[in-house]
N, C-alpha and C positions, 0 to 999 in steps of 0.2 A: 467904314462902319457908320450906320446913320448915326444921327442923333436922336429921333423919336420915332417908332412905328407905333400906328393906329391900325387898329384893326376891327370891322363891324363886321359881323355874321350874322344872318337872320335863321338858321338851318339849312338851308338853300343856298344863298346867297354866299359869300366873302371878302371881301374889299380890304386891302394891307397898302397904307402908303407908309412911305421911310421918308426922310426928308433931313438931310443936314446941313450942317452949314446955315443958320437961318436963325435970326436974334429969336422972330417968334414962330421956332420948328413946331410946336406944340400945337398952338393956335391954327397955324398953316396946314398942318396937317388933318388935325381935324377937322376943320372945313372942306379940305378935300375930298378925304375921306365919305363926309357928310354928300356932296356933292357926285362923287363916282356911284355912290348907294343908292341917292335917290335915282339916279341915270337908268341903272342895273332894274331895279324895281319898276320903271316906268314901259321900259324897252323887255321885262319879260312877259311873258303869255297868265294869261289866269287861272291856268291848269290847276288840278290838284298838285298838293306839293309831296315834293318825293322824300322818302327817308324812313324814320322809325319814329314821327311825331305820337303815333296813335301805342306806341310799346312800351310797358315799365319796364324801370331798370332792374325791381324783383322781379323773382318768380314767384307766381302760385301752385307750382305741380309740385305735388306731392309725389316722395319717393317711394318703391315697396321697399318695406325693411331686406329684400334679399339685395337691392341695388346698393345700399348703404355699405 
């Protein structure tokens, strides 16, 4: 079992390092972490990015009172 995971997501993106055993797991980790991210981000394309950036978590549709 580690001793710290880190974890960065950008939507896209997700980078998890574990790390234990290690006086500064903490520090260690997030550096890496830091480091595997920018790698990710440099080495992907500048496409549009995928997902559900542009959707609320409400709705706005209105029900007809017979759906209710």
């Amino acid at each position: 079992m580690p001793d710290v995971t880190v974890k960065l997501a950008d939507g896209v993106r997700e980078v998890t390092v574990e790390i234990s055993g290690a006086d500064d797991a903490l520090s260690r980790a997030e550096e890496t972490a830091i480091r595997l991210y920018e790698t990710a981000v440099a080495s992907s394309t500048g496409g549009p990015r995928a997902g559900f950036s542009g959707w609320a978590l409400n709705s706005d549709t209105e029900r007809s009172p017979e759906e209710a």
